[in-house]
N, C-alpha and C positions, 0 to 999 in steps of 0.2 A: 814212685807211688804205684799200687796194684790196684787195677782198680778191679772192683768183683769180688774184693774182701765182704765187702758189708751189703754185698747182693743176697737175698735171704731167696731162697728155692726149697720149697718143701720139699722131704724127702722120698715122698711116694710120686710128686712130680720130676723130680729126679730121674728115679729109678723106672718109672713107666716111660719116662721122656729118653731113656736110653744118655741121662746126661751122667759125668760124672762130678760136675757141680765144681765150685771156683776152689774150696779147699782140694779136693782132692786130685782132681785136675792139675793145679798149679801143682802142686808137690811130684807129682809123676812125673810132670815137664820140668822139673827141678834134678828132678834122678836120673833123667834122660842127658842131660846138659852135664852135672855132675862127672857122670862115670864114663862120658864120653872119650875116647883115645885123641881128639884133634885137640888143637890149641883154643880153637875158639870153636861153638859151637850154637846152633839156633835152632827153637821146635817150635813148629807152630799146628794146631790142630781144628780140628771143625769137627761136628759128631752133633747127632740127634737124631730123631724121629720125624716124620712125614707121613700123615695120615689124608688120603686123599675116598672122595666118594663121584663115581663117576654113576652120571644119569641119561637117560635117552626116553625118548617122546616122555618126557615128562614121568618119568617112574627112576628110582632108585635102580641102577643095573650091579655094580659092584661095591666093596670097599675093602681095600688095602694100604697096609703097614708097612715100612719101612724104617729100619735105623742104621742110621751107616755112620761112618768113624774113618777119617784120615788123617796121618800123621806124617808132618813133611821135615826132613832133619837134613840143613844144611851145615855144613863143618867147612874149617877152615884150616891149611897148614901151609904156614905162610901166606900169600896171595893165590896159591889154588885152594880152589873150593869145589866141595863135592856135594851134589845135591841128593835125597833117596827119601821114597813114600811110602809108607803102606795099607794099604786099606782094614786098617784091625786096630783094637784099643788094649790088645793085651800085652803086657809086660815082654815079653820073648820077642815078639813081634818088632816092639819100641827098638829092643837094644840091637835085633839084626838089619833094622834102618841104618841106627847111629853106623855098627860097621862097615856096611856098604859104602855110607856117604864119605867114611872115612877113606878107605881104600881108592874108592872113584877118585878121590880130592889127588891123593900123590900118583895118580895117571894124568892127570891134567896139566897143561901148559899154566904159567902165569896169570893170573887176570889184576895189569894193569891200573883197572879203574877201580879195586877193591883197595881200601885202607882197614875195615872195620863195619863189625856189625852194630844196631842200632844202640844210643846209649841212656842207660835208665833214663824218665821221664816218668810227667806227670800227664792225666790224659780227662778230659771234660767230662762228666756224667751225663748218661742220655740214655731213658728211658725207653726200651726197644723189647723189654720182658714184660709178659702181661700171664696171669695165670688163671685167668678164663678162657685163653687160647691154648694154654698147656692144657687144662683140663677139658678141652672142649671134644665130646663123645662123639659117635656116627651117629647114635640116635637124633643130637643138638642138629646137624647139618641136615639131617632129612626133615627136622621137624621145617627149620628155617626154609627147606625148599617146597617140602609141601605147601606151603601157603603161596609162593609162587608161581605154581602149577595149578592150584585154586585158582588162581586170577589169569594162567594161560588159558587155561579152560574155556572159561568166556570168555575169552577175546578171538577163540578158535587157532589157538597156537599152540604146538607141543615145543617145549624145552628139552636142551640136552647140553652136556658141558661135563664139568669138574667143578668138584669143591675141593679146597683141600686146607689142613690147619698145619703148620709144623712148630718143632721147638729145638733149640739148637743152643751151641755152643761154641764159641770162636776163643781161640789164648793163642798167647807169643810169650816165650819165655826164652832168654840166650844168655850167653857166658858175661854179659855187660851189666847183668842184674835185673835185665827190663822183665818183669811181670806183668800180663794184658790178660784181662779175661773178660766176657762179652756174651751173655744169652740174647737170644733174639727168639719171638715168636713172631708168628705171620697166619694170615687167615684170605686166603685168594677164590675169587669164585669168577668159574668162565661159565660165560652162559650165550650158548646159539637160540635160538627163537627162528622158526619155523612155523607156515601153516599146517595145520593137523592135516597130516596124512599125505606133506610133501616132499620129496627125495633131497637126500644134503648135497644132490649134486647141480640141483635146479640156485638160478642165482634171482628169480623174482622170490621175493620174501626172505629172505636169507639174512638173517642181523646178528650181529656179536656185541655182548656190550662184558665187560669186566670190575674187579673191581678188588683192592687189597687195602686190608690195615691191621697193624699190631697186635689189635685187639677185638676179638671177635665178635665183641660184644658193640660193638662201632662199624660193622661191616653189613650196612642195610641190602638185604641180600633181594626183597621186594622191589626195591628203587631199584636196584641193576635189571631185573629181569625185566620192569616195566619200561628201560630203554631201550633192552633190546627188541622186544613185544612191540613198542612204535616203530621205530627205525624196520621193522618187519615190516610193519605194514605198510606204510611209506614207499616201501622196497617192490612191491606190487604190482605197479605200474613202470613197465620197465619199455621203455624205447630208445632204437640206437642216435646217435649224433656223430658228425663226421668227427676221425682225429684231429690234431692241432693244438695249436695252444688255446689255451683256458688260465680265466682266474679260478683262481684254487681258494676254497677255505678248509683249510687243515685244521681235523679235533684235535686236541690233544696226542690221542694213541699214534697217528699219522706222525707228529713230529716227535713223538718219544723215540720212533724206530728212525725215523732223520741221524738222529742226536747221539743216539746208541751208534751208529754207524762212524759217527764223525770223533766217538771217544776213540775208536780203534783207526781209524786212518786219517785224525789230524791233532787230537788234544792229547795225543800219547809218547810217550818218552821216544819208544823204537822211532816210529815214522817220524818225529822233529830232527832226530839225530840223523838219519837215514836220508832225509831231505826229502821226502815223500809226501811230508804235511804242508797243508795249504800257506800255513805259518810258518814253515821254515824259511829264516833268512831274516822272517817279514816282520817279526815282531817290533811294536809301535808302531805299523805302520794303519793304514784304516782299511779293510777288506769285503768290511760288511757293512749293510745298513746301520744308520746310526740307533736305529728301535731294535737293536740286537745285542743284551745285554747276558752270557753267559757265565756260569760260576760251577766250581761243584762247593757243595757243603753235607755234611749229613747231619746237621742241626736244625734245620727247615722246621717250623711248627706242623704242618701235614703230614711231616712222616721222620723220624731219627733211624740213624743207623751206627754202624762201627764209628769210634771216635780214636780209632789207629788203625793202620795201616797192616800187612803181615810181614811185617819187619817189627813192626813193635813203636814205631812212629808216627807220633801225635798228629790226626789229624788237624786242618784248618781250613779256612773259607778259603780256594783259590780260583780270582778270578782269570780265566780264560781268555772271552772277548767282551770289551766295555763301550757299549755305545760302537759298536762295528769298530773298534781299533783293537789290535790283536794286542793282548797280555802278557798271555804265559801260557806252557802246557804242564802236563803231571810229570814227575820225577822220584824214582824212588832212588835210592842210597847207589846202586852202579854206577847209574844214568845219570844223576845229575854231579859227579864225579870226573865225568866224561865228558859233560857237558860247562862243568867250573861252576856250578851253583851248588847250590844247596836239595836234599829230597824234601819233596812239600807234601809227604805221607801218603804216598796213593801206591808202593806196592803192592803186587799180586802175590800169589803162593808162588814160596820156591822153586826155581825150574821155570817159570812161566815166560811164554816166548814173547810177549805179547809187549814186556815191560812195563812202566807204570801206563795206568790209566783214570781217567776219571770214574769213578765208580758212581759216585748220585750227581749225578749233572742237572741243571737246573737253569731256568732260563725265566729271565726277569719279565712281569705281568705287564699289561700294556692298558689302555683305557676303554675297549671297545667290551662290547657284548656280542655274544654269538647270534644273535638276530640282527645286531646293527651291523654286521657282516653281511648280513645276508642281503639287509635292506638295501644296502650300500652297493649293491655286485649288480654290474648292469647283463652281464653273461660270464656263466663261469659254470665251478663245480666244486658240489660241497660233497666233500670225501669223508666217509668215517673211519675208514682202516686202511691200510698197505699191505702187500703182502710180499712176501719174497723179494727180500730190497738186495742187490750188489752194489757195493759201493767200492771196488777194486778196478772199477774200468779205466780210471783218468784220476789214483787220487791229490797231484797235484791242484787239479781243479774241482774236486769233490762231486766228480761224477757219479752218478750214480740208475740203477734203474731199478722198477720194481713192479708191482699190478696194484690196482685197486681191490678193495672185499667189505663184503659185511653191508655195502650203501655207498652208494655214489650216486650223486642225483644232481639235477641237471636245474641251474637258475637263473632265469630270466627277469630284468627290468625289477631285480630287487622279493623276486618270490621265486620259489621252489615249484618246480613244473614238474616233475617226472625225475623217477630212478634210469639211471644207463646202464649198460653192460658194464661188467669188467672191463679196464682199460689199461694196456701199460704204457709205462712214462720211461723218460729218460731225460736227465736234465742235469747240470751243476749245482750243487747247495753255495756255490761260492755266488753264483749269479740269481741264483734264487731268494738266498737270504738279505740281496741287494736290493731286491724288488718286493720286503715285503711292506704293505700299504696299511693293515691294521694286526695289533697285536692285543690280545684276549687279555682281561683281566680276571677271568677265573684261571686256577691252574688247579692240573689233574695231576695226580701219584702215578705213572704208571711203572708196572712192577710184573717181572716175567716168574709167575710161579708164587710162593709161600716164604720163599726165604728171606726178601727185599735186603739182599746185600747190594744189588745193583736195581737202580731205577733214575728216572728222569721226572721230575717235576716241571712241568711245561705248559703253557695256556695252547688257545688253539692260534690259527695266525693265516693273515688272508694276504694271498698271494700273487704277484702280477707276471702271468705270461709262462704257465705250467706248461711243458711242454710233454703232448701224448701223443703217442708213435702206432697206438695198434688196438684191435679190441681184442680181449681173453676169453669170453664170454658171456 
C-alpha cells in the first residue's frame, strides 16, 4: 500500500511550499529506482520550506525563507552497498546519485548482515499535514506576537526568540515495490523573556518557555510567552546555595534532553550492539525504577509523526523500558540482522552512523501534579531547562553532565524561596532514574525546531539526590 495516494495538497501550497506532492514525487522516485544500474536499489527523500521570523526586545528584527531538498540513493550489488546524497530535486542531479552510489557499491567489501531491502507493506494513517500551517504568512506570526509583546509591555519584559512554521515532505520508494509518502507541517515558537532594558548575558530574570504543534492554528502563542514572562519574574531574585546534592524536580524540557541523550547512547541499535548501552546484555532484567515506563510511538494523541521508518518500514509502538525492567532497543533492517531479530522500524537516512534510533520517545504519565511536587519537597530544586548535556562520559552507566538555564529556583519545606545561579551537574540517569520519587501526570511535546520528526513526550518528574558539582553563573 502507498500511502499519500489520497493525501489532497493544494497546488499553490505545493508549489509555494517547495513540495512536489505525493503523485509527482512518487513517480520520480519510481524513475530513479527504475533506470538504476544496481540490482536492487532504494531512494528516500525529504524537501520543503521553512519559514522562520526572528524578533528581539520585543519588535520584529527579520524574516526568512528557506527550501531545501535531499535525495539519498542506496544501491545494492550483491551484499555491497553503495550509499550517495544530493542536495538538489532536479532530474540530472537524481541520476548522478544513482551512479555514484552504484560504483561506490563494487569498491566495497561484503556487508554480511545485508539480505535485502525493505518489503512492500501497508503503513497506518496519521494526520501530521495541516494547511493553515502551509499557508501560514509572516504577517500571521507578527500579528500572533504582537499581542504578546502587548502584554510584555506591562509586565515590564521585552521578548525575543524565533517563530518559525515549515511544510515538508518525507517518501521511500525501492526495488521491493514499497511506496511511502508523508507531508508533515510544524509551527514552533521560542520565546526568551527578559526585563526591559536588560542584557541576555545577565542570568536574574532570564526565562525560556517554547512550544510546537502541527497546526498553527493550535499553537497558543500568548500562553507560551506568559510562562516565560512568570518564570522571568520569579527568576529576579537570585541567591547562591552551596553545591551538593539536591532533590530535583525536573519540567518536562529538562527530561526531553535526558531522554534525547539516552536514544543515542542506550535505546540505539549501534550502542546495544557495541555493548556501550546501559541495556546491553541486560535485557529482562530490572535497572530502573519501577515508575519508569518508556515507549517510542508516533501515534501519541498530542502529537503524530512519520508511521515508517527510511527504509520504508512500518512503524509500531516499541516498548523500551517497562516498569524499570529493560525491553527492547530500536533496530533497523542491518542491525537487527546482526543482532538475529527482526527491524522494529526506526531507521535513519542512508549512510547514517548513528544506526537505528528511537525517534519520538515517550515516557508514561504518573499521578502527581507539579505543585504536589513542590508541596512535597522538603529541600531541593526546581529546574526549568538544561543546557549543554554530555552524555559520552560513562555510557555504560549513563553518565552524564550538563548546566541549568532559563530558572532554577531553590525549595524549601514544600515552597519556592528564591532563583539560584547556574549550576552544573554530573550524575548517572541509571541511578537517577532509580531514585525517582514522583512522576507528573501532565506530559509536554517537546520538539527541537518546526519539523517534529524527532521529539519526546515526557511529564515532569521529582528526583531524589541530584548531584551538583559547580556554579556557571
Amino acid at each position: 500500500m502507498t500511502l499519500g495516494k489520497n493525501i489532497a495538497i493544494p497546488e499553490d501550497v505545493q508549489r509555494e511550499g517547495g513540495l512536489l506532492g505525493p503523485d509527482a514525487l512518487l513517480e520520480r522516485l519510481r524513475e530513479v529506482v527504475q533506470r538504476s544500474p544496481a540490482e536492487r536499489t532504494e531512494a528516500v527523500y525529504i524537501g520543503g520550506r521553512s519559514d522562520l521570523t526572528r524578533y528581539a526586545a520585543s519588535a520584529v528584527t527579520q524574516n526568512v525563507s528557506e527550501v531545501n531538498a535531499q535525495l539519498w540513493v542506496r544501491v545494492a550489488n550483491g551484499r555491497r552497498l553503495g550509499v550517495a546524497s544530493v542536495h538538489a530535486s532536479d532530474r540530472e542531479a537524481w541520476a548522478d546519485a544513482v551512479q555514484r552510489a552504484h560504483e561506490l557499491s563494487r569498491k566495497q567489501p561484503e556487508n554480511p548482515h545485508f539480505d535485502d531491502f525493505a518489503p512492500r507493506a501497508a503503513y497506518e494513517r496519521v494526520e501530521t499535514f495541516f494547511e493553515t500551517t502551509a499557508r501560514t504568512t509572516p504577517l500571521e506570526r507578527a500579528e500572533a506576537l504582537r499581542r504578546a509583546f502587548q502584554a510584555a509591555e506591562r509586565t515590564g519584559r521585552e521578548l525575543s526568540g524565533t517563530f518559525q512554521t515549515s511544510v515538508g515532505e518525507v517518501a521511500v520508494v525501492n526495488s521491493n515495490g514499497v511506496e511511502a509518502y508523508q507531508p508533515l507541517t510544524g509551527a514552533y515558537l521560542k520565546v526568551v523573556a527578559l526585563p526591559k532594558g536588560a542584557s541576555a548575558d545577565a542570568v536574574a530574570g532570564l526565562a525560556m518557555a517554547d512550544g510546537f504543534a502541527r497546526d498553527f492554528t493550535q499553537l497558543d502563542v500568548e500562553k507560551i510567552a506568559h510562562r516565560a514572562m512568570e518564570t522571568s519574574a520569579r527568576c529576579e531574585d537570585v541567591k547562591e546555595i552551596p553545591v551538593g546534592a539536591y532533590d530535583v524536580i525536573l519540567k518536562p524540557p529538562c527530561v526531553a534532553e535526558v531522554l534525547q541523550w539516552l536514544s543515542f547512547i542506550a535505546f540505539g541499535s549501534r550502542a546495544f550492539l557495541e555493548g556501550s548501552s546501559f541495556l546491553a546484555g541486560k535485557l529482562g532484567q530490572k535497572l530502573l525504577g519501577e515508575n519508569v515506563t518508556l515507549y517510542d510511538s508516533f501515534r501519541e494523541p498530542e502529537i503524530g509523526s512519520l508511521p515508517f521508518d527510511f527504509e520504508g518500514t512500518p512503524k509500531r509502538k516499541l516498548l523500551l523500558i517497562e516498569r524499570g525492567i529493560a525491553r527492547g532497543v530500536a533496530f533497523d533492517r542491518l542491525d537487527a540482522h546482526e543482532a538475529g531479530t527482526e527491524s522494529t522500524g526506526h531507521a535513519g537516512p542512508p549512510g547514517s552512523g548513528f544506526g537505528a534510533l528511537p525517534w519520538f520517545l515517550c515516557m508514561e504519565p504518573g499521578d502527581a501534579s507539579l505543585d504536589e511536587m513542590i508541596e512535597g519537597c522538603e529541600r531541593g530544586l526546581l529546574i526549568e531547562r538544561f543546557h549543554y548535556l554530555n552524555g559520552f562520559l560513562d555510557p555504560p552507566q549513563a553518565v552524564m553532565t550538563g548546566m541549568t538555564r532559563y530558572g532554577t529556583f531553590y525549595i524549601e519545606d514544600g515552597k519556592i524561596k528564591h532563583a539560584v545561579p547556574n549550576l552544573r551537574w554530573l550524575d548517572s540517569m541509571v541511578r537517577a532514574f532509580s531514585q525517582i520519587q514522583r512522576v507528573g501526570r501532565e506530559r509536554e511535546a517537546c520538539v527541537e525546531g518546526a519539523s517534529g520528526t524527532f521529539y519526546q513526550l515526557v511529564p515532569a518528574l521529582y528526583i531524589q539526590g541530584w548531584q551538583f558539582t559547580g556554579q556557571t553563573g
